[in-house]
C-alpha positions as a Markdown table, in Angstrom:
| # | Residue | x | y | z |
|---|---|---|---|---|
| 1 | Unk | -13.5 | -3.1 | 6.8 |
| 2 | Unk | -16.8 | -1.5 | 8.7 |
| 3 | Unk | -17.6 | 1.7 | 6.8 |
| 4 | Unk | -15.2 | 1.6 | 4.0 |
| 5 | Unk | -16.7 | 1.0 | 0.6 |
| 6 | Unk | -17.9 | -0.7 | -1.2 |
| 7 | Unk | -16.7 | 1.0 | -4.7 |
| 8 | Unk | -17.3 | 0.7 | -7.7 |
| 9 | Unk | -14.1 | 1.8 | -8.8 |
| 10 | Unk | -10.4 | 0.6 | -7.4 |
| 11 | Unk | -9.1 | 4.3 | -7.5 |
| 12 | Unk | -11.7 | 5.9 | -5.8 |
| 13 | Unk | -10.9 | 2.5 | -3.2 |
| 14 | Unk | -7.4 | 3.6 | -3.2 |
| 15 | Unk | -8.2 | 7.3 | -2.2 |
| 16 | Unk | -10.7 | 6.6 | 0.6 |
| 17 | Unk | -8.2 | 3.9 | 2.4 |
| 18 | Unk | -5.4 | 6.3 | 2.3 |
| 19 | Unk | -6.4 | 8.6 | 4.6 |
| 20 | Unk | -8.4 | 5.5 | 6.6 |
| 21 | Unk | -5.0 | 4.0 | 7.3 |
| 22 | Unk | -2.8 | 7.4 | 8.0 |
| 23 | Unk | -5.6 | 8.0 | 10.6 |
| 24 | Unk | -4.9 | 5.5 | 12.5 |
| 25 | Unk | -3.0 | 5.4 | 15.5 |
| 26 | Unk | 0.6 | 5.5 | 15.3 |
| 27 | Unk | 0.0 | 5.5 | 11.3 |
| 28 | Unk | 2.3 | 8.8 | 11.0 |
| 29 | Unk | 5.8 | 9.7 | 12.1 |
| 30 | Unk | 5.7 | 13.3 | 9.7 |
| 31 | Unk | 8.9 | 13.7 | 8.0 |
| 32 | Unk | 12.6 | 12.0 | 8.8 |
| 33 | Unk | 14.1 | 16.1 | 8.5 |
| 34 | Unk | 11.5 | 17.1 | 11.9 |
| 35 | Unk | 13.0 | 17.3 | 15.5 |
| 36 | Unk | 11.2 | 14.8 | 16.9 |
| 37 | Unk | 10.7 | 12.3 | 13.8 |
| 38 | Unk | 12.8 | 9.9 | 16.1 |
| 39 | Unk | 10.7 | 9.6 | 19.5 |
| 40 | Unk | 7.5 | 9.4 | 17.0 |
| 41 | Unk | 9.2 | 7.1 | 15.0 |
| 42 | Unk | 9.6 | 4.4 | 17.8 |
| 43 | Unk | 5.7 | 4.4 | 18.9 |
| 44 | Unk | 4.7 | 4.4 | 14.9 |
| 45 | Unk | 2.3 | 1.6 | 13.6 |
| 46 | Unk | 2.6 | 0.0 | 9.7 |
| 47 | Unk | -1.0 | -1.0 | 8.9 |
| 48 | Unk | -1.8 | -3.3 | 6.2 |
| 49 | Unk | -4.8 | -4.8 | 4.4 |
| 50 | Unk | -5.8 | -6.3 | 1.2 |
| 51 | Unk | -8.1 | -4.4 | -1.3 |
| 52 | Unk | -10.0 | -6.9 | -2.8 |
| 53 | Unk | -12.6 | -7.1 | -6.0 |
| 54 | Unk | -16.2 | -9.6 | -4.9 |
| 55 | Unk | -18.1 | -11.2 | -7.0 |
| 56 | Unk | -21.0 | -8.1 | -7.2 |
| 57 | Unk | -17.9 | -6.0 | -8.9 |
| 58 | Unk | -17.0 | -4.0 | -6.0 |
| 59 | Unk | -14.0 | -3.4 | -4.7 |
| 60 | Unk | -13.7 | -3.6 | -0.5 |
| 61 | Unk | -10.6 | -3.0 | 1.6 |
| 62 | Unk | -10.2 | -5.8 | 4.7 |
| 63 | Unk | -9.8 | -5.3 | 8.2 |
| 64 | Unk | -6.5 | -3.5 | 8.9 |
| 65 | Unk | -3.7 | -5.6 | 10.5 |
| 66 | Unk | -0.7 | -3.8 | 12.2 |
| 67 | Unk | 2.8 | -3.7 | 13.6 |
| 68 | Unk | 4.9 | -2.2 | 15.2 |
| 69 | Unk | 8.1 | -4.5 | 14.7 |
| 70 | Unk | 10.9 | -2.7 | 12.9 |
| 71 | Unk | 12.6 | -5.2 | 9.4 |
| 72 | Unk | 16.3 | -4.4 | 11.9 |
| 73 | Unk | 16.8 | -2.9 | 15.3 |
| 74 | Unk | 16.7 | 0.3 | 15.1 |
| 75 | Unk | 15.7 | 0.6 | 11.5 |
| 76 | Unk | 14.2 | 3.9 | 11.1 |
| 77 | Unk | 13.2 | 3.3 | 7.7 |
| 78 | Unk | 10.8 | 0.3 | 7.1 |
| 79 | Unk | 8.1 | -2.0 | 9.4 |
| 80 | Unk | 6.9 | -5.0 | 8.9 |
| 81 | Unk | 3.2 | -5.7 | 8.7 |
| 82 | Unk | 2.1 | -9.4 | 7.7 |
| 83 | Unk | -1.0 | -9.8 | 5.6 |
| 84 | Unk | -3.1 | -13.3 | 6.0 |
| 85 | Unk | -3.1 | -15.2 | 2.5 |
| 86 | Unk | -6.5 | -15.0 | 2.0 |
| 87 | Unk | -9.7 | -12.7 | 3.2 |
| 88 | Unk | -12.5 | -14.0 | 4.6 |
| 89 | Unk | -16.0 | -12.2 | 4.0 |
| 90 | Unk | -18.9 | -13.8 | 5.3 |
| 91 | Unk | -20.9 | -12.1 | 2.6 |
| 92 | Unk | -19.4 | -14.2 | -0.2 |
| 93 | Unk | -18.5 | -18.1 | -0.8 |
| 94 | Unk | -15.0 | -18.8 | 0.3 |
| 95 | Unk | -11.9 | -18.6 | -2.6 |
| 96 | Unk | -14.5 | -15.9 | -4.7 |
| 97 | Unk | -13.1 | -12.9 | -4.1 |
| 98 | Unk | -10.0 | -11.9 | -6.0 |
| 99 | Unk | -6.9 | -10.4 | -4.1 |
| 100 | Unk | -6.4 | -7.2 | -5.8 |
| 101 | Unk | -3.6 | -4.5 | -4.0 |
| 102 | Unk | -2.1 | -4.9 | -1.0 |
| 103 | Unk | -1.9 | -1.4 | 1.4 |
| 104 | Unk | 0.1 | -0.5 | 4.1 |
| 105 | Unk | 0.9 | 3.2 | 5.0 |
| 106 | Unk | 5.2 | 4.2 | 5.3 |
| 107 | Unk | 4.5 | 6.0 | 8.7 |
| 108 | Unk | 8.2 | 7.9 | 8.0 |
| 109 | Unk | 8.1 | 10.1 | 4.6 |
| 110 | Unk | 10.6 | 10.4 | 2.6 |
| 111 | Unk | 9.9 | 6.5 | 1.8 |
| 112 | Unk | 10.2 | 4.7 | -1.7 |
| 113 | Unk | 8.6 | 1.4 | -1.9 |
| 114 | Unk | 11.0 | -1.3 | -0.8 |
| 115 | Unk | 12.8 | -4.3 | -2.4 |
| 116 | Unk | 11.0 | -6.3 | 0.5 |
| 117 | Unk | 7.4 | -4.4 | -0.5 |
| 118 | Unk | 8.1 | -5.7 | -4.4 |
| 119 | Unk | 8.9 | -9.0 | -3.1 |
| 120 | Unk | 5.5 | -9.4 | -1.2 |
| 121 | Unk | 3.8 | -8.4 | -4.7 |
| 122 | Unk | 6.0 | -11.8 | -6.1 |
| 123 | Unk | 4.6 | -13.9 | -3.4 |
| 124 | Unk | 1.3 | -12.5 | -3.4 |
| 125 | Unk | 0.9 | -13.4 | -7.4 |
| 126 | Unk | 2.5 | -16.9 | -6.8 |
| 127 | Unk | -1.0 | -17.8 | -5.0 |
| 128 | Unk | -3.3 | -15.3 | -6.3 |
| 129 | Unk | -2.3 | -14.9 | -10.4 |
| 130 | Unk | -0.4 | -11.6 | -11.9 |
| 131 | Unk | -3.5 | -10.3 | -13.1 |
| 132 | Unk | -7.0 | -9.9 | -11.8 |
| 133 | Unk | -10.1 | -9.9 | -14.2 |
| 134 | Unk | -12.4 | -6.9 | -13.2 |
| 135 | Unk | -15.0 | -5.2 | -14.4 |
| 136 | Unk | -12.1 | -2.6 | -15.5 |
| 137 | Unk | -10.1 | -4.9 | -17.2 |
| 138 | Unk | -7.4 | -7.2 | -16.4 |
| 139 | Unk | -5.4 | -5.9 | -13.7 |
| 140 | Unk | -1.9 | -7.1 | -12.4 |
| 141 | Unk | -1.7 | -7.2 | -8.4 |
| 142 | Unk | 0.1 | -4.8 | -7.0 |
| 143 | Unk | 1.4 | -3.0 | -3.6 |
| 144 | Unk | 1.4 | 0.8 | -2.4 |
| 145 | Unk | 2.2 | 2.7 | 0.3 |
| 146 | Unk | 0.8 | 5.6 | 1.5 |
| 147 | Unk | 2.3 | 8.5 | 3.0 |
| 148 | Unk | 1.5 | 11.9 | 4.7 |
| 149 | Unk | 4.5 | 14.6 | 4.1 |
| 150 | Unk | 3.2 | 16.5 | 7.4 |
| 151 | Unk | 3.5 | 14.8 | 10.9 |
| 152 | Unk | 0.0 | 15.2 | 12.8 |
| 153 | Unk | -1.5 | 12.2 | 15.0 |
| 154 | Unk | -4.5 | 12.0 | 12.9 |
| 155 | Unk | -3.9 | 13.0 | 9.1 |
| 156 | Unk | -7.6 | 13.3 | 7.3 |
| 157 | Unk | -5.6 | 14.1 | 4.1 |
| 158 | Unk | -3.4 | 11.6 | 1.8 |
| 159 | Unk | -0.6 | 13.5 | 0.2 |
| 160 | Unk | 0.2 | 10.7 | -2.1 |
| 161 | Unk | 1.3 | 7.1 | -2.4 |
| 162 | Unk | 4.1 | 4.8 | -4.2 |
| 163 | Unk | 2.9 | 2.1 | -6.2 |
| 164 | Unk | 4.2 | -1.3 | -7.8 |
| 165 | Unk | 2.3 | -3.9 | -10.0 |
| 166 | Unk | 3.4 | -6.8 | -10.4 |
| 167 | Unk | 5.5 | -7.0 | -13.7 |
| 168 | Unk | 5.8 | -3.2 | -14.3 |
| 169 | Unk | 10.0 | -2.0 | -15.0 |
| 170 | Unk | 8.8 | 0.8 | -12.6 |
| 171 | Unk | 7.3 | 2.3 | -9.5 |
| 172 | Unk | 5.6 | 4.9 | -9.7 |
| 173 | Unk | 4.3 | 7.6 | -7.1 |
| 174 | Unk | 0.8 | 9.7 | -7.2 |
| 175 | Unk | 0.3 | 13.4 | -5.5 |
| 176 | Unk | -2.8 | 15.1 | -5.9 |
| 177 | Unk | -2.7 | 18.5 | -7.2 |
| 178 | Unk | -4.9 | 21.5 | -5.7 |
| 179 | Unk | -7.4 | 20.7 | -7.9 |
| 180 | Unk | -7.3 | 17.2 | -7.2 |
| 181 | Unk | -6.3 | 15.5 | -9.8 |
| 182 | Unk | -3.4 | 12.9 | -9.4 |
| 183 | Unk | -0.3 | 13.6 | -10.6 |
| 184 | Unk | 2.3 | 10.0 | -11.7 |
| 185 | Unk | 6.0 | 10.5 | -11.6 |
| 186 | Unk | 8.3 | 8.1 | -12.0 |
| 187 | Unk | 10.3 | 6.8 | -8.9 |
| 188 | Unk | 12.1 | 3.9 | -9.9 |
| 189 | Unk | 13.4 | 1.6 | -12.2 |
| 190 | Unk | 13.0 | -2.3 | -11.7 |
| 191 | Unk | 15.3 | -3.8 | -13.6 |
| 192 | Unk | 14.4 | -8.2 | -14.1 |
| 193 | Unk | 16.9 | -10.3 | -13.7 |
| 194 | Unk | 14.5 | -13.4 | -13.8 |
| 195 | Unk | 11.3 | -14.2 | -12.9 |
| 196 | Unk | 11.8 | -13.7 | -9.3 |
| 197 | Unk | 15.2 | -12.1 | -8.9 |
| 198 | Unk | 15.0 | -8.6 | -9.8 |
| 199 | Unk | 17.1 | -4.8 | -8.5 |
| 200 | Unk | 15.2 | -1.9 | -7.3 |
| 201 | Unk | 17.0 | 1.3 | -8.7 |
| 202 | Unk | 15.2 | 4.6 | -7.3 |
| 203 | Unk | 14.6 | 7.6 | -8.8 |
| 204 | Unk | 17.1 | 10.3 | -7.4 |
């Protein structure tokens, strides 16, 4: 993605794409509970990229890829936005850089992560591995969604985002206090039923 990175560290990646992909156009609806969440709503934009680790031990976020196609008619709850199976980067030989997070922005807030977002993370590790090898560690791949609680067209601010890794019993959702540090709470249970058959409980 032109002027995004690269980092050194996949948190600080997270942070900078959040507001990156709110900001775009259509990327915020505001909150379901606002008068005209509905009209907004149906000219709203899911983005979605892959944040991915290269073989200099960076981590870089891809170009965006959006939609504006609803999972139902009239769904006012969750888009669909279809990530390619690999990145290409110029910069590096093909099949060496490692497929880390997948992003997308929820352009409607109250929104959880979905059974359908948990189910990309499945099919995600299926060709890319559960875990990643970084210079942080091993990490599993995982999926979040950002989200702004206020509506404006062009949000510079992230007000938090849900995340899921691949494996985890939970997902979990990060605010930043005033001081800006980031705050986890639990918001839901995932409860295994197999390897790939599992129930997304969330947290009232």
């Amino acid at each position: 993605m032109p002027g995004f990175g690269p980092f050194d560290s996949y948190r600080d990646a997270l942070v900078a794409a959040c507001p990156l992909i709110l900001s775009q156009r259509g990327g915020n609806a505001g909150h379901r509970d606002d008068m005209s969440f509905r009209t907004r709503w149906q000219v709203s934009t899911e983005y979605c990229a892959w944040l991915y680790y290269t073989p200099d031990g960076k981590y870089e976020m891809s170009r965006l890829v959006e939609s504006t196609r609803p999972i139902a008619p009239d769904d006012q709850h969750e888009r669909g936005c279809t990530l390619p199976t690999f990145v290409e980067d110029s910069r590096y030989p093909p099949h060496s850089l490692k497929h880390l997070y997948i992003l997308h922005n929820h352009p409607g807030v109250p929104t959880n992560i979905s059974g359908r977002d948990i189910r990309a993370v499945i099919n995600a590790a299926r060709v890319h591995g559960e875990t990643i090898e970084t210079r942080d560690g091993r990490i599993p791949i995982s999926i979040v969604a950002f989200f702004s609680n206020h509506y404006d067209p062009a949000p510079r601010t992230c007000d938090g985002f849900f995340e899921y890794s691949k494996g985890s019993t939970e997902v979990v959702k990060w605010t930043p206090d005033p001081r800006g540090h980031w705050r986890r709470e639990k918001a839901g249970t995932v409860q295994w039923k197999s390897r790939t058959e599992f129930e997304f409980v969330p947290t009232p």
